[in-house]
C-alpha positions in Angstrom: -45.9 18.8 -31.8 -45.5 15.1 -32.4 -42.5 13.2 -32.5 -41.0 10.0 -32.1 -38.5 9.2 -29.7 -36.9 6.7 -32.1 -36.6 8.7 -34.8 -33.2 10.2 -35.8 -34.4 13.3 -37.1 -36.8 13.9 -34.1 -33.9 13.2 -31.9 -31.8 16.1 -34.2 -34.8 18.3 -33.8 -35.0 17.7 -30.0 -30.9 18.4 -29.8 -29.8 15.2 -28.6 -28.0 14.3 -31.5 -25.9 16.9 -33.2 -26.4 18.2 -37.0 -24.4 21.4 -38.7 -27.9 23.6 -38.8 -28.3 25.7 -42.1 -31.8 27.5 -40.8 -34.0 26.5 -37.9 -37.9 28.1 -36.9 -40.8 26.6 -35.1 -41.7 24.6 -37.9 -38.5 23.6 -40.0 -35.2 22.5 -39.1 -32.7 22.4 -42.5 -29.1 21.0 -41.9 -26.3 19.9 -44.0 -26.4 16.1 -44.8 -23.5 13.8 -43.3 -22.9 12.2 -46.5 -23.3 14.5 -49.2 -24.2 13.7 -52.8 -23.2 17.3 -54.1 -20.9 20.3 -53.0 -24.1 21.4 -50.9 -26.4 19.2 -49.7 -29.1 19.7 -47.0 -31.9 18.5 -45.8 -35.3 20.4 -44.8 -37.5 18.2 -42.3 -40.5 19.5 -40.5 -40.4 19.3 -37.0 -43.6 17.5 -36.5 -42.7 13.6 -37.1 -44.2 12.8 -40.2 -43.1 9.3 -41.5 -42.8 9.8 -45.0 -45.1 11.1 -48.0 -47.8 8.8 -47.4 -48.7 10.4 -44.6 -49.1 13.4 -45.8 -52.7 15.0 -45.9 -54.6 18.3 -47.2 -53.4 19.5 -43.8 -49.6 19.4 -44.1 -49.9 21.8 -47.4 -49.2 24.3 -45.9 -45.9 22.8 -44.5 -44.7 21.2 -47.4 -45.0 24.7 -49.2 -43.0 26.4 -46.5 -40.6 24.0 -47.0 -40.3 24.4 -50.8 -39.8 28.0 -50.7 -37.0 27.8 -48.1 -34.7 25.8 -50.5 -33.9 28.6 -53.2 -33.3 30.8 -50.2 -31.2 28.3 -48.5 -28.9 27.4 -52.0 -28.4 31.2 -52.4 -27.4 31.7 -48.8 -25.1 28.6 -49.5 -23.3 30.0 -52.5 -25.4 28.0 -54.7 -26.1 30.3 -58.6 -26.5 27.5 -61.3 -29.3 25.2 -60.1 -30.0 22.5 -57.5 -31.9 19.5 -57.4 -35.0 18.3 -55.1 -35.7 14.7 -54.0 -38.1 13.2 -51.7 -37.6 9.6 -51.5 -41.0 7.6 -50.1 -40.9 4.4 -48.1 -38.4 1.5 -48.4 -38.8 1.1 -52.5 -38.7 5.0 -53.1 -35.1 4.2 -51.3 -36.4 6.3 -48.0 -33.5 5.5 -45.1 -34.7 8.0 -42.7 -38.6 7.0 -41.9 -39.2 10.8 -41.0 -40.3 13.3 -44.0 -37.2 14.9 -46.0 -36.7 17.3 -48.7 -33.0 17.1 -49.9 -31.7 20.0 -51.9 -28.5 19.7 -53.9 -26.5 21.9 -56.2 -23.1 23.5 -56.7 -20.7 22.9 -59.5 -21.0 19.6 -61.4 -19.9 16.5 -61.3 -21.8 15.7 -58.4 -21.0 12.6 -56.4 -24.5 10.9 -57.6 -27.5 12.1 -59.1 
């Protein structure tokens, strides 16, 4: 699996930095973000360093999907009943801090911090 030993979220997938884990399998690591927009906010990263969307190909679909279906599952094992949100933000315009792949998921009761 490829990874970058610069990145931040490789070095949270690898353990060296900690992160309060909501689920965890060979390919996906969700965790609870340090700075929270909403009442719950995680993120869902694949463990194989991918920099952002652009990167993405036909061959990551499967992935991506995997990591779509794990949010409702996540929210509703995090109390979450009245909706979330999804954002992926691409590259340094697309206000990406984090150059490794993302998927936030927000929700919980309104009004939300931002967003």
């Amino acid at each position: 699996m490829s990874s970058d030993p610069h990145c931040l979220f490789c070095k949270i997938v690898a353990g060296q930095i900690p992160a309060k884990k909501a689920y965890e399998d060979d390919d996906l690591l969700a965790f609870h973000d340090i700075h929270p927009w909403a009442p719950v906010h995680v993120l869902i990263i694949p463990k194989l360093h991918i920099a952002s969307m652009v990167e993405v190909t036909d061959a990551h679909a499967a992935l991506l999907g995997k990591m779509m279906a794990l949010s409702p599952r996540l929210m509703k094992e995090l109390g979450v009943s009245n909706g979330f949100r999804h954002v992926i933000n691409t590259g340094p315009d697309g206000r990406q801090e984090v150059m490794h792949l993302h998927l936030h998921v927000m929700g919980g009761p309104r009004p939300w911090l931002k967003g």
